[in-house]
N, CA, C and O atoms as CSV, one atom per row, in Angstrom:
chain,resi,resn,atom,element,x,y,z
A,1,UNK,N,N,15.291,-5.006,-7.777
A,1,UNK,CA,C,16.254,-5.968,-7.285
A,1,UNK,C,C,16.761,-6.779,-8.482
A,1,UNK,O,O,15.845,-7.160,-9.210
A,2,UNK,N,N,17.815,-7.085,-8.810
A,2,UNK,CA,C,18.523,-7.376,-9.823
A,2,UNK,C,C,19.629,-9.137,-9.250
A,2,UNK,O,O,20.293,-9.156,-8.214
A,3,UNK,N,N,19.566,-9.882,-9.845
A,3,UNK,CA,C,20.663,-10.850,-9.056
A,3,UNK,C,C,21.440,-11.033,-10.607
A,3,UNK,O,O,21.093,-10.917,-11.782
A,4,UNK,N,N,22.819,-11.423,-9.794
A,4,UNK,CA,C,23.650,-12.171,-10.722
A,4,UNK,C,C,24.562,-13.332,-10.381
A,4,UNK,O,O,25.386,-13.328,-9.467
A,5,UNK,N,N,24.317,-14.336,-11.230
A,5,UNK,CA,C,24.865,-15.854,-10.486
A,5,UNK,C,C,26.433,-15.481,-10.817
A,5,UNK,O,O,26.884,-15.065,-11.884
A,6,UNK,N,N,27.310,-15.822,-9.275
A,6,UNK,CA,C,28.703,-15.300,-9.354
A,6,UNK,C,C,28.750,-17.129,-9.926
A,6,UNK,O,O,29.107,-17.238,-11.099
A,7,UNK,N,N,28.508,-18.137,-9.378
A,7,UNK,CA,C,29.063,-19.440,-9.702
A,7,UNK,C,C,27.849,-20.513,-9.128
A,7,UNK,O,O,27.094,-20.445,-8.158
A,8,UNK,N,N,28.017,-21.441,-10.108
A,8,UNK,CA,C,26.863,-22.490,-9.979
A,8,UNK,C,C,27.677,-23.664,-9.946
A,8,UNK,O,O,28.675,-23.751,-10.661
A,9,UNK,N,N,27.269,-24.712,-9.050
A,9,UNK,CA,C,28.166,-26.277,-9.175
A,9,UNK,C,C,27.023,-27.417,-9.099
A,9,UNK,O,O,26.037,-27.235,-8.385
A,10,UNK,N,N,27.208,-28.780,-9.974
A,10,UNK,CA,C,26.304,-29.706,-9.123
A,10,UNK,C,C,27.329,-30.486,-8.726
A,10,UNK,O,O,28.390,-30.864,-9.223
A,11,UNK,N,N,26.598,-30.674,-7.431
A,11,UNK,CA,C,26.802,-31.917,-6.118
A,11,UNK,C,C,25.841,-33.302,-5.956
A,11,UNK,O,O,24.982,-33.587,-5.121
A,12,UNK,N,N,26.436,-34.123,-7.269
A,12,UNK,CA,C,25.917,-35.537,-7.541
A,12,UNK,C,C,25.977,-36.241,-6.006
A,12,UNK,O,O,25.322,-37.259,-5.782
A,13,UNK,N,N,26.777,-35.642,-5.019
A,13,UNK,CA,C,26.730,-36.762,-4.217
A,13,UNK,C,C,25.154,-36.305,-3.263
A,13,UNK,O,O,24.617,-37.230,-2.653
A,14,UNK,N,N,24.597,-35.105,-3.201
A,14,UNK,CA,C,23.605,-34.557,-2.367
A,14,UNK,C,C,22.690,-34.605,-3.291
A,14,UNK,O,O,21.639,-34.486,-2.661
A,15,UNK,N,N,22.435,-34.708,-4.412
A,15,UNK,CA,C,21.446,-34.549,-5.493
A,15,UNK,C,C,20.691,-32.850,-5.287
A,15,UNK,O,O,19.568,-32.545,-4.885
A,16,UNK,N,N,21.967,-31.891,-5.799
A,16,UNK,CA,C,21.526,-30.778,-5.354
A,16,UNK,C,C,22.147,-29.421,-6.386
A,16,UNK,O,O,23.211,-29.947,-6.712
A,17,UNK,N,N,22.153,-28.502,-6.855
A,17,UNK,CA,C,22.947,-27.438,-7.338
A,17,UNK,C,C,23.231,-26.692,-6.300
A,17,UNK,O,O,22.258,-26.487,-5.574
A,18,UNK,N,N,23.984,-26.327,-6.048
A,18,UNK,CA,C,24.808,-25.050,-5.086
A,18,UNK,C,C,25.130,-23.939,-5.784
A,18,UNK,O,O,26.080,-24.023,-6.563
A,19,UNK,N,N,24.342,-22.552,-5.641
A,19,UNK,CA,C,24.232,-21.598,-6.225
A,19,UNK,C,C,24.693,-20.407,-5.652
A,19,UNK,O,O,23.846,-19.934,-4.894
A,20,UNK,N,N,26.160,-19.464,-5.765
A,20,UNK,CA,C,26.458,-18.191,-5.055
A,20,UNK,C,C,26.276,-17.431,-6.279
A,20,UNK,O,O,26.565,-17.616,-7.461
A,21,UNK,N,N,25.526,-16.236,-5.408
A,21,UNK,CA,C,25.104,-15.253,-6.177
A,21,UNK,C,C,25.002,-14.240,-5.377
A,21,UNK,O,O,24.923,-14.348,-4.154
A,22,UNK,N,N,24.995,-12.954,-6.136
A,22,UNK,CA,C,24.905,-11.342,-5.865
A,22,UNK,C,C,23.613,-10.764,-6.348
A,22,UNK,O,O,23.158,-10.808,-7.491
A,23,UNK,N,N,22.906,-10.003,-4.866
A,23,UNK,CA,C,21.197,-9.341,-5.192
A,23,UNK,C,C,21.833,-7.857,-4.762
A,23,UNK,O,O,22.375,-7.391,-3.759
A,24,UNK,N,N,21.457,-7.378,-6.099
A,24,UNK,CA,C,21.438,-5.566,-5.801
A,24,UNK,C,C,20.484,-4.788,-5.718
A,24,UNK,O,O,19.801,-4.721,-6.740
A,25,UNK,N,N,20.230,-4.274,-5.019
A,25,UNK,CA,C,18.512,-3.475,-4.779
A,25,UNK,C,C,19.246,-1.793,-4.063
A,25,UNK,O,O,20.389,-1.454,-3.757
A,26,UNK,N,N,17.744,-1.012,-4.030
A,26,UNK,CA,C,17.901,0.531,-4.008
A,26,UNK,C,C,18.031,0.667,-2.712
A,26,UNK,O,O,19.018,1.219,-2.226
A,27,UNK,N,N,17.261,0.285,-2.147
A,27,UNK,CA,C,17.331,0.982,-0.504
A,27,UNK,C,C,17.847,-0.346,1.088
A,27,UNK,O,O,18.963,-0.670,1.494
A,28,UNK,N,N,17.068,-0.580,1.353
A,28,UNK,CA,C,17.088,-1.781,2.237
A,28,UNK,C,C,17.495,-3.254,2.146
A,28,UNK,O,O,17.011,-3.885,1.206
A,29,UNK,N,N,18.336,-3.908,3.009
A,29,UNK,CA,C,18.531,-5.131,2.847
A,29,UNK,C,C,17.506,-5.888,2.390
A,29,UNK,O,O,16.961,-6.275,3.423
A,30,UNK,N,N,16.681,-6.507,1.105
A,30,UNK,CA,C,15.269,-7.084,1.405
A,30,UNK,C,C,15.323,-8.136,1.676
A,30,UNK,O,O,16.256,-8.859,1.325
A,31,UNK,N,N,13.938,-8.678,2.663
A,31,UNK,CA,C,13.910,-10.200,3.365
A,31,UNK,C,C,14.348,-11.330,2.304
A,31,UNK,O,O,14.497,-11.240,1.085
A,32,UNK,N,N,14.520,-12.525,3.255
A,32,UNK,CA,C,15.458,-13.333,2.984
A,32,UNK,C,C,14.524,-13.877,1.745
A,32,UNK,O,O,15.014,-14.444,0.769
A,33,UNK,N,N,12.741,-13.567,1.950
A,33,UNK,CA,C,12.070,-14.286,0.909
A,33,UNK,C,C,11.502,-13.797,-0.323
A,33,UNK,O,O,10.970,-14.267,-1.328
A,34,UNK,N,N,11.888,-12.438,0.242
A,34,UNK,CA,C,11.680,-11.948,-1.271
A,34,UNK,C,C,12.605,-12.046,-2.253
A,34,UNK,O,O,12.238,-11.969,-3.425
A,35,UNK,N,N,14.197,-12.265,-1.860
A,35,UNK,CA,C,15.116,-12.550,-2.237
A,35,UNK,C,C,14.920,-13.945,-2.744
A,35,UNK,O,O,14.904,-13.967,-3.975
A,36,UNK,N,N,14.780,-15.013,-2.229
A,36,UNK,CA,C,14.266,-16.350,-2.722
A,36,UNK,C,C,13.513,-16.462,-3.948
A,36,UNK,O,O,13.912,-17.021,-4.969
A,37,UNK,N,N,12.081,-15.735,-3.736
A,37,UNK,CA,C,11.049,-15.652,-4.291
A,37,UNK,C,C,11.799,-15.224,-6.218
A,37,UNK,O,O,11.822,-15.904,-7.244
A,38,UNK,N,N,12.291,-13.813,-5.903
A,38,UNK,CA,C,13.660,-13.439,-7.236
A,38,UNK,C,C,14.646,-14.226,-7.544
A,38,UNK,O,O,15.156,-14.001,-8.641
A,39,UNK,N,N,15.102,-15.124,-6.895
A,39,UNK,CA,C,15.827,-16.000,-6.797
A,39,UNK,C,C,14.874,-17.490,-7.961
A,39,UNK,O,O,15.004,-17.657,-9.174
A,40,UNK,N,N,14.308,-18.018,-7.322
A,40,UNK,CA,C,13.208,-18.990,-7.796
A,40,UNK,C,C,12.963,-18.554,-9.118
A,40,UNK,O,O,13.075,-19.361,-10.042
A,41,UNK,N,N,12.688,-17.545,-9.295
A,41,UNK,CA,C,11.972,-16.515,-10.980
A,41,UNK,C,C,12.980,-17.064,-11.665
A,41,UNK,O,O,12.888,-17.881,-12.581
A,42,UNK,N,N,14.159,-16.494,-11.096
A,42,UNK,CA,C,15.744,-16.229,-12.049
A,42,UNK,C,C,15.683,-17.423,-12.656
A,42,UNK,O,O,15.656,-17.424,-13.887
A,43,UNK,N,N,15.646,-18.759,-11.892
A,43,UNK,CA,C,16.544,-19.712,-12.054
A,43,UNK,C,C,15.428,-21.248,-12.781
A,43,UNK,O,O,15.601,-22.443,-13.019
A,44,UNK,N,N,14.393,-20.308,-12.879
A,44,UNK,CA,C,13.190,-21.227,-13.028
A,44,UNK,C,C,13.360,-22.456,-12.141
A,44,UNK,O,O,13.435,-23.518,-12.758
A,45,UNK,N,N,13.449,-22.528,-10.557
A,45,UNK,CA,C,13.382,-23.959,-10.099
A,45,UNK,C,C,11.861,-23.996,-9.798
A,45,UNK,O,O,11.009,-23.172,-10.131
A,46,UNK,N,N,11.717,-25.172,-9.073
A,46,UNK,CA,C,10.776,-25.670,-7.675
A,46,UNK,C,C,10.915,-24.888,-6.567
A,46,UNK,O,O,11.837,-25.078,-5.773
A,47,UNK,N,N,10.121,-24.051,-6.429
A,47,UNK,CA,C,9.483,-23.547,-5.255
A,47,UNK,C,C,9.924,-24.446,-3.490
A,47,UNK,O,O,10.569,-24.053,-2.519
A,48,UNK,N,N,9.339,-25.482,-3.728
A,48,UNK,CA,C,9.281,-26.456,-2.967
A,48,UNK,C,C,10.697,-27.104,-2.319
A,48,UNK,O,O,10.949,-27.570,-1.208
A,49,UNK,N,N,11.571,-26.898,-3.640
A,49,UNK,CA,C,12.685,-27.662,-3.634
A,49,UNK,C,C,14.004,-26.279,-3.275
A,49,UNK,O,O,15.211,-26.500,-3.177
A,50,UNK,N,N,13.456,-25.158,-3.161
A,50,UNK,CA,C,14.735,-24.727,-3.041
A,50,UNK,C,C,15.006,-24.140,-1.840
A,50,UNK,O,O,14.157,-23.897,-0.982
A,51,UNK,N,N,16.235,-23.894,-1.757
A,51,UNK,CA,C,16.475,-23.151,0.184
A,51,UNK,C,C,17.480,-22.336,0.005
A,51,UNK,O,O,18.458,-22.771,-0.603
A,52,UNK,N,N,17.478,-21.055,0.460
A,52,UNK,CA,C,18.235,-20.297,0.876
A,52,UNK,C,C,18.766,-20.277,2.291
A,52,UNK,O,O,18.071,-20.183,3.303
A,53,UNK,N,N,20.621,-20.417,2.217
A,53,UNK,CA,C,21.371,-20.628,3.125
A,53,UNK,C,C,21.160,-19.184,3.751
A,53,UNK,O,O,20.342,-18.927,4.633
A,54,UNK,N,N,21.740,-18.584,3.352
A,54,UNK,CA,C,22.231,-17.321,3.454
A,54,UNK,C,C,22.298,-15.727,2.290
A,54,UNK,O,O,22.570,-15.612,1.095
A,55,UNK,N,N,21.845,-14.563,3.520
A,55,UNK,CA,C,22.345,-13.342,2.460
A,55,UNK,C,C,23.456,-12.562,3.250
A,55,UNK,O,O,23.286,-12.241,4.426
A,56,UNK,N,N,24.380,-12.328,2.686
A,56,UNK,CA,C,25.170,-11.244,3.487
A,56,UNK,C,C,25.380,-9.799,3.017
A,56,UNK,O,O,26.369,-9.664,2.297
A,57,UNK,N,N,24.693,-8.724,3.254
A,57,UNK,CA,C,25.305,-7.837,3.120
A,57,UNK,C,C,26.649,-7.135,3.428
A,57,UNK,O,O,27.375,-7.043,4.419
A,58,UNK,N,N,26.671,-6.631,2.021
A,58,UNK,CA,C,28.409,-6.001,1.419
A,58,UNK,C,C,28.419,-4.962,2.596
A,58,UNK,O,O,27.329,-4.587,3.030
A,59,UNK,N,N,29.781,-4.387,3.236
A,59,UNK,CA,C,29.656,-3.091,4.009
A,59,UNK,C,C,29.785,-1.809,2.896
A,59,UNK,O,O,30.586,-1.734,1.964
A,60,UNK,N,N,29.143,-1.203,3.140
A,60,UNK,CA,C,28.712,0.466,2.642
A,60,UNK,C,C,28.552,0.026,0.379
A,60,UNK,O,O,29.151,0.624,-0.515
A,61,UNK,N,N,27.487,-1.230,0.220
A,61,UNK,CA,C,27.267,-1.069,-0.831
A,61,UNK,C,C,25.737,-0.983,-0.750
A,61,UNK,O,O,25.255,-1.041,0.381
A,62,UNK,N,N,25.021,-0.871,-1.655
A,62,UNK,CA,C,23.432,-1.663,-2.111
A,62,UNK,C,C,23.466,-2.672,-2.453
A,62,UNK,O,O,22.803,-2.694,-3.490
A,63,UNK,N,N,23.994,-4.016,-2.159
A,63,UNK,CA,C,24.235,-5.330,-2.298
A,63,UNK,C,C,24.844,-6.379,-1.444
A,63,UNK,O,O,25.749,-6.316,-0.612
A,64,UNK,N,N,23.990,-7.524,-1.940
A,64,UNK,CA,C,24.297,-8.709,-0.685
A,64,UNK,C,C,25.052,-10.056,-1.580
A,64,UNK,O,O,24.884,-10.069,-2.799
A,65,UNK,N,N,25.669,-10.889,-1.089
A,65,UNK,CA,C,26.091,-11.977,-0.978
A,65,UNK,C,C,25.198,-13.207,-0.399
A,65,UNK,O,O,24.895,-13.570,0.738
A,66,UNK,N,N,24.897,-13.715,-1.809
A,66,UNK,CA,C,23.962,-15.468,-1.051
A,66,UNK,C,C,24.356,-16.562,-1.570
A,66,UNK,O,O,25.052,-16.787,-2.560
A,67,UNK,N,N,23.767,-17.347,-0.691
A,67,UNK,CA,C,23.807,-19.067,-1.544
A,67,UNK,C,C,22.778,-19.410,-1.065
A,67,UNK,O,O,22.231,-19.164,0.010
A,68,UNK,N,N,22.432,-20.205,-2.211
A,68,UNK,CA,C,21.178,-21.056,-2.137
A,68,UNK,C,C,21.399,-22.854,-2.932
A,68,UNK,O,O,22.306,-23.241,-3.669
A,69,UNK,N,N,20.465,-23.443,-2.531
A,69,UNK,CA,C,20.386,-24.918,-2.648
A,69,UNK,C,C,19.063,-25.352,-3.677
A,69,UNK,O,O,17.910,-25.289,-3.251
A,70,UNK,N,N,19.343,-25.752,-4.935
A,70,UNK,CA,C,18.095,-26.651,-5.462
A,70,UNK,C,C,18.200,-27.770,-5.575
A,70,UNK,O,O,19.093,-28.103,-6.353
A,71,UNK,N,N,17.466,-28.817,-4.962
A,71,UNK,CA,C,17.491,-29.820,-4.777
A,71,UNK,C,C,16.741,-30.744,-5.790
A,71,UNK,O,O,15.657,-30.295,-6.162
A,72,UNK,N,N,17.262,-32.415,-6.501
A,72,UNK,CA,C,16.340,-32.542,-7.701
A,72,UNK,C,C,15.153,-33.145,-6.837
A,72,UNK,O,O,14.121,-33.031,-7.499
A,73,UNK,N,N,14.911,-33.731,-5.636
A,73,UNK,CA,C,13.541,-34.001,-5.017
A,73,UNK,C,C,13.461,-33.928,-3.326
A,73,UNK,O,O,14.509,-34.020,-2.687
A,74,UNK,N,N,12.571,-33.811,-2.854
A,74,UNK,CA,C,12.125,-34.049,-1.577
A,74,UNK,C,C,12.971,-34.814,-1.041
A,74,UNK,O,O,13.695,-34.511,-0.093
A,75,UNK,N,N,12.942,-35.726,-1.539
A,75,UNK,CA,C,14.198,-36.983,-0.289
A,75,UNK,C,C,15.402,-36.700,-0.188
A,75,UNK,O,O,16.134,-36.927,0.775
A,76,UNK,N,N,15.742,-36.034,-1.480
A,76,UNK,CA,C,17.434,-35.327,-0.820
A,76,UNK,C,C,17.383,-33.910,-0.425
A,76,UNK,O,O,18.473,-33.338,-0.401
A,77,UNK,N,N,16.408,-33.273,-0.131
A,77,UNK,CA,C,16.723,-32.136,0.812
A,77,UNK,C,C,16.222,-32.490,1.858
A,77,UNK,O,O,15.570,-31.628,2.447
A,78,UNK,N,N,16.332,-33.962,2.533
A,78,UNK,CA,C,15.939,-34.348,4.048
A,78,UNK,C,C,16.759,-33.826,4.640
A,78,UNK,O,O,16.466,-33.197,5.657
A,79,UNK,N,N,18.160,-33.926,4.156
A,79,UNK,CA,C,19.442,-33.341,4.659
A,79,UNK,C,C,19.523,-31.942,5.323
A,79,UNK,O,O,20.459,-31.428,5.936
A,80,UNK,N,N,18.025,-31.365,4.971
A,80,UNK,CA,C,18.518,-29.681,5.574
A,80,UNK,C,C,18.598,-29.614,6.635
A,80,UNK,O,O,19.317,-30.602,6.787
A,81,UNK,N,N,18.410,-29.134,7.895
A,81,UNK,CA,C,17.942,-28.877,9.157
A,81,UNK,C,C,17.123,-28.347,9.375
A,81,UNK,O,O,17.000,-27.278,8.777
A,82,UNK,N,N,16.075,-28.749,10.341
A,82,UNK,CA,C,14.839,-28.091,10.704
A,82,UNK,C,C,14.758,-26.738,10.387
A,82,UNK,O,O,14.035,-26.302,9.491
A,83,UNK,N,N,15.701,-25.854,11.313
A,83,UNK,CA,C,15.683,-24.235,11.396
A,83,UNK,C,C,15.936,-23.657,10.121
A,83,UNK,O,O,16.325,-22.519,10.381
A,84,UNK,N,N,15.931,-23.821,8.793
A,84,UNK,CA,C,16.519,-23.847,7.836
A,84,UNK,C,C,15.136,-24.056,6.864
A,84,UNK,O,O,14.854,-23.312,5.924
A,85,UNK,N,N,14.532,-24.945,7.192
A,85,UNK,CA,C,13.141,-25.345,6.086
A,85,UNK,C,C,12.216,-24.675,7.063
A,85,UNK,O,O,11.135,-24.414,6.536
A,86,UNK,N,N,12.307,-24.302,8.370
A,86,UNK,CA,C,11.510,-23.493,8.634
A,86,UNK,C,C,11.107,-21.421,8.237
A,86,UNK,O,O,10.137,-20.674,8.109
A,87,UNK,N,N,12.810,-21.366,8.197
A,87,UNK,CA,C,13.175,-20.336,7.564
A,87,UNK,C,C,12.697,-20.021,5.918
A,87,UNK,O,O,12.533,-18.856,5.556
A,88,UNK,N,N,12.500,-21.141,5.001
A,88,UNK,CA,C,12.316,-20.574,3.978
A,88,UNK,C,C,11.267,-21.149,3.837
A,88,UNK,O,O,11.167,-21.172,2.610
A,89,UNK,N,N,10.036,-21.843,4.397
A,89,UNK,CA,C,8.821,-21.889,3.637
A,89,UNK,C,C,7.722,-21.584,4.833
A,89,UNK,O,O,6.611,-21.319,4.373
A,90,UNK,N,N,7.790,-21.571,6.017
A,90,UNK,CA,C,7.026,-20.933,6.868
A,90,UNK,C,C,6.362,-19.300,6.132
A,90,UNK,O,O,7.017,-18.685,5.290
A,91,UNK,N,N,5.309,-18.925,6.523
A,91,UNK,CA,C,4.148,-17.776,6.065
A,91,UNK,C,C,4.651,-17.031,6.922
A,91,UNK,O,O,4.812,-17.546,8.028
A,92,UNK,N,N,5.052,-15.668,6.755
A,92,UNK,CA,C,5.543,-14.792,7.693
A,92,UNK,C,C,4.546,-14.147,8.486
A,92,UNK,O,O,4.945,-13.533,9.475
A,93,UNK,N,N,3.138,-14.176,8.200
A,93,UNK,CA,C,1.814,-13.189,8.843
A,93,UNK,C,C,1.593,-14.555,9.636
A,93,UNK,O,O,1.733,-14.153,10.791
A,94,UNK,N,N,1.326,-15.961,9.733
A,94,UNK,CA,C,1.138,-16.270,10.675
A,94,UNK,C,C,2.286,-16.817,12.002
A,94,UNK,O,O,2.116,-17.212,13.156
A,95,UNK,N,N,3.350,-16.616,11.226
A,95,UNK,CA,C,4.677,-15.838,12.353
A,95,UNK,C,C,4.530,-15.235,13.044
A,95,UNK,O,O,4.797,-15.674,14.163
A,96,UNK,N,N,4.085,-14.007,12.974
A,96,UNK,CA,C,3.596,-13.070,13.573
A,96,UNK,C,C,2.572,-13.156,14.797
A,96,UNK,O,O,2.579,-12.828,15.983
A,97,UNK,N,N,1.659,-13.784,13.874
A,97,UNK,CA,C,0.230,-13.835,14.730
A,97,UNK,C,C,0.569,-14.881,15.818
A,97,UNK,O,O,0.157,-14.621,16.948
A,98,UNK,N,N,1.232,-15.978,15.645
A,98,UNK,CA,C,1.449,-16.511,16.982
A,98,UNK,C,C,2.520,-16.077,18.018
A,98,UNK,O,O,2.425,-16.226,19.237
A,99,UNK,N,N,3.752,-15.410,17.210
A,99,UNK,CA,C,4.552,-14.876,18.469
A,99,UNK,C,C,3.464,-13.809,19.464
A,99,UNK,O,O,3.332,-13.860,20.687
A,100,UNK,N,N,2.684,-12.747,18.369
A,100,UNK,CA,C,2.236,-11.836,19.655
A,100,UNK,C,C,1.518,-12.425,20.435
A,100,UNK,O,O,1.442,-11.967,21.575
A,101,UNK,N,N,0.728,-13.675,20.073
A,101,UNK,CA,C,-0.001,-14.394,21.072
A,101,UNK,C,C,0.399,-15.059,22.243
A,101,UNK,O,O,-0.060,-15.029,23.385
A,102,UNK,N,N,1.251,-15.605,21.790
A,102,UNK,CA,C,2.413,-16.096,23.070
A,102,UNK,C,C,3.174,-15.000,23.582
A,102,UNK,O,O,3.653,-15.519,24.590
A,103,UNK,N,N,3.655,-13.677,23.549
A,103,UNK,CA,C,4.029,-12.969,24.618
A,103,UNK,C,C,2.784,-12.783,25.332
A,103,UNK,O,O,2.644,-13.317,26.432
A,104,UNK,N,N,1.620,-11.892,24.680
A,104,UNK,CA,C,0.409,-11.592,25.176
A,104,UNK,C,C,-0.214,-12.686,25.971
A,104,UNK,O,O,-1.150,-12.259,26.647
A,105,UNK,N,N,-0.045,-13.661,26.073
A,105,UNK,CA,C,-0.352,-14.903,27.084
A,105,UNK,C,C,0.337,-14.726,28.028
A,105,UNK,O,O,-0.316,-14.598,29.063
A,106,UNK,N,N,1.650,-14.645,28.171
A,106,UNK,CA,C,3.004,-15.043,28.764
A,106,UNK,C,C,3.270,-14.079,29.541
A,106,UNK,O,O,4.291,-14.090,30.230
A,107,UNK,N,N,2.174,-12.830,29.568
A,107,UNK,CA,C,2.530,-11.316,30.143
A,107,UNK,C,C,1.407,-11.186,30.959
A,107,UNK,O,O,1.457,-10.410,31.913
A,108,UNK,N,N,0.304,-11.892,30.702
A,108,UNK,CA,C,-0.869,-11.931,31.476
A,108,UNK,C,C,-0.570,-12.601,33.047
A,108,UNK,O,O,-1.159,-12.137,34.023
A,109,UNK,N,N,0.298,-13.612,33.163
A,109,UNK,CA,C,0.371,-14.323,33.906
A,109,UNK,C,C,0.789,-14.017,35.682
A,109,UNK,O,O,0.844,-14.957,36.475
């Protein structure tokens, strides 16, 4: 997986960089966090501090379209929205483990 920053801006008024960029990889769209995770490497940020908006895959290429957000601290990425900071720092295996638990509850009934 390969990225290349199409354009970078800072936004003094959000205390934030706004980052669009292009991820090219061999086979499959890859998840939004492994993309992050390559993302984070690239750009040497904070882990903590950064969020991915969005990836879009190109039609009929091996490549996607993203933006992402680094923020310089905690108090100005209050601004994100829940579904959004849940999306990029939630553990995906215990994702898992509680959805099947809650159908498997929810089916017993």
């Amino acid at each position: 997986m390969k990225i290349k920053i199409l354009s970078e801006r800072e936004n003094p008024l959000l205390d934030r960089r706004e980052i669009k960029f292009r991820v090219r990889y061999e086979e499959a769209t890859p998840p939004i966090k492994a993309v992050r995770s390559k993302l984070i490497a690239f750009l040497s940020s904070d882990e903590k501090l950064t969020i991915m908006n969005q990836i879009k895959p190109e039609f009929g290429k091996t490549s996607a379209l993203g933006y992402a957000k680094v923020y310089k601290d905690e108090k100005a990425m209050e601004i994100e929205p829940a579904h959004r900071i849940k999306k990029n720092f939630e553990k995906l295996g215990s994702e898992k483990g509680e959805s099947e638990d809650k159908s498997i509850s929810g089916g017993e009934k």
